[in-house]
N, CA, C and O atoms as a GROMACS GRO file, in nm:
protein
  120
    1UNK      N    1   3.072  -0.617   1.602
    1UNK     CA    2   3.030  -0.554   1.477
    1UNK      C    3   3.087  -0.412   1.470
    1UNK      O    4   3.045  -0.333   1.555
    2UNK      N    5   3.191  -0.362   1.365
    2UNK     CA    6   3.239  -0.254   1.358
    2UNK      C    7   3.089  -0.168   1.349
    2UNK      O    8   2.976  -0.209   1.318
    3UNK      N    9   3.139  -0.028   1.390
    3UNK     CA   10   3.051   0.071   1.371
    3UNK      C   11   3.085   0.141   1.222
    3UNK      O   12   3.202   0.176   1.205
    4UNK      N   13   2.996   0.162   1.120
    4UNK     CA   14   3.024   0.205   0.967
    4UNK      C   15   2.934   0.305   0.954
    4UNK      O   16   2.827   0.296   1.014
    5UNK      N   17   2.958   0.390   0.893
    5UNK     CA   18   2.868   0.482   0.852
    5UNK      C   19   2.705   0.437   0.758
    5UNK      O   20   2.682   0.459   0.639
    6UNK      N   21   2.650   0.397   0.821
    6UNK     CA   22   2.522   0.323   0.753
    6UNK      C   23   2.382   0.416   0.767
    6UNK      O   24   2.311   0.381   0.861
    7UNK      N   25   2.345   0.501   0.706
    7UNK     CA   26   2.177   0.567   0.736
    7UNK      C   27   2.124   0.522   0.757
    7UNK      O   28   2.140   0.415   0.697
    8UNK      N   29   2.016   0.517   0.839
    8UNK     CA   30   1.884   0.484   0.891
    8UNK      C   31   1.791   0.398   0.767
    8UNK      O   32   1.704   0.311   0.771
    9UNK      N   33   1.870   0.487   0.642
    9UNK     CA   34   1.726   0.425   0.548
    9UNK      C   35   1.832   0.372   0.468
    9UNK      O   36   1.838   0.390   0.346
   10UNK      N   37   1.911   0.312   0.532
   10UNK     CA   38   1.990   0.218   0.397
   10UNK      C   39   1.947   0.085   0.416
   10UNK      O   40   1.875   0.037   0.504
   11UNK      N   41   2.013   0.025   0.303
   11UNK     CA   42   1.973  -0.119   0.325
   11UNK      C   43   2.053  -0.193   0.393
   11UNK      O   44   2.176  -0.194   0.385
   12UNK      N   45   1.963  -0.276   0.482
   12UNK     CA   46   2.007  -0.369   0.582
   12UNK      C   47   2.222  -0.436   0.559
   12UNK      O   48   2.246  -0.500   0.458
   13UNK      N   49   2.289  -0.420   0.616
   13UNK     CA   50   2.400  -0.454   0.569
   13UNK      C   51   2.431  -0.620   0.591
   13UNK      O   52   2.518  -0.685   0.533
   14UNK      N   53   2.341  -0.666   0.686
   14UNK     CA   54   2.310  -0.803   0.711
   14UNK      C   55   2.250  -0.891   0.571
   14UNK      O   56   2.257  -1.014   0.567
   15UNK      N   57   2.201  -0.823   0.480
   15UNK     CA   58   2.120  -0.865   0.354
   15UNK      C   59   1.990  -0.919   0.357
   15UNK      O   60   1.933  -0.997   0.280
   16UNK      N   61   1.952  -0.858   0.468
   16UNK     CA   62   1.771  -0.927   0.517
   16UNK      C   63   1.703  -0.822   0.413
   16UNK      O   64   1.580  -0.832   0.410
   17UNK      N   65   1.761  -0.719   0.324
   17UNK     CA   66   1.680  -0.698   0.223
   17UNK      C   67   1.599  -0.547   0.275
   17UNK      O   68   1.551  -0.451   0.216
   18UNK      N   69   1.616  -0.588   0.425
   18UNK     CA   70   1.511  -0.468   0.509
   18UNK      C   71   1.605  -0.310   0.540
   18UNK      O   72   1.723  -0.307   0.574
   19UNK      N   73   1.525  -0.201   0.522
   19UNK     CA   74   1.574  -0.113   0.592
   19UNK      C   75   1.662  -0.115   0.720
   19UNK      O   76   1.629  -0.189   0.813
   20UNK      N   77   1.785  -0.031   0.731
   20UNK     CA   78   1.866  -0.064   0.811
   20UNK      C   79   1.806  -0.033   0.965
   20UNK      O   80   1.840  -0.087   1.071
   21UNK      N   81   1.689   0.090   0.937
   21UNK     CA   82   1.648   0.082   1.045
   21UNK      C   83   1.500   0.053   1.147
   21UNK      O   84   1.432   0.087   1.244
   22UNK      N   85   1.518  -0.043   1.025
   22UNK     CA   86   1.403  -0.129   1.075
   22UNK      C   87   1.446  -0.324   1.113
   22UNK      O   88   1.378  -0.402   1.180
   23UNK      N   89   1.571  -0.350   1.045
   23UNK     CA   90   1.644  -0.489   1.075
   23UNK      C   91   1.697  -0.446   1.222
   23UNK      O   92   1.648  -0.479   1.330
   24UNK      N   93   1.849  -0.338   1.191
   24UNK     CA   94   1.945  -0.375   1.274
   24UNK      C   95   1.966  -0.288   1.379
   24UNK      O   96   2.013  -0.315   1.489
   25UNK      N   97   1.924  -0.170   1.332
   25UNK     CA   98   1.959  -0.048   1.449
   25UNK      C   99   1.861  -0.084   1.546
   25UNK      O  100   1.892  -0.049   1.659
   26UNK      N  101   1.718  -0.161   1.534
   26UNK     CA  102   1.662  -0.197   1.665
   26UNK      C  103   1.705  -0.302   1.740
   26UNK      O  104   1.680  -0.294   1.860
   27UNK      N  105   1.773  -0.415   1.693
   27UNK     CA  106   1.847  -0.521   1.748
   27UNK      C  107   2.004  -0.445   1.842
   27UNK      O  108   2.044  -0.471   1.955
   28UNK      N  109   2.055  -0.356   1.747
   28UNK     CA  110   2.157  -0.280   1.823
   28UNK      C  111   2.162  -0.222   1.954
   28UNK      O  112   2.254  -0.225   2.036
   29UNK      N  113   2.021  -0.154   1.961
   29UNK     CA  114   1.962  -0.037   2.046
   29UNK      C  115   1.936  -0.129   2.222
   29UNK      O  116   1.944  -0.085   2.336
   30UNK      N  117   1.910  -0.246   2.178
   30UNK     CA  118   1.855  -0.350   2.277
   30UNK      C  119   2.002  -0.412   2.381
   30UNK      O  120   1.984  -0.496   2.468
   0.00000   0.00000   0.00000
């Protein structure tokens, strides 16, 4: 997964609809 400039409070780029950092940056972090 490229790294993109995405904020914390954007929307999910996956399209789960969810905050980015509440979907993906915790799946990332792991």
């Amino acid at each position: 997964m490229k790294k993109e400039k995405i904020g914390r409070n954007d929307p999910c780029p996956r399209g789960s609809g969810k905050k980015y950092k509440k979907c993906c940056l915790e799946k990332m972090e792991k």
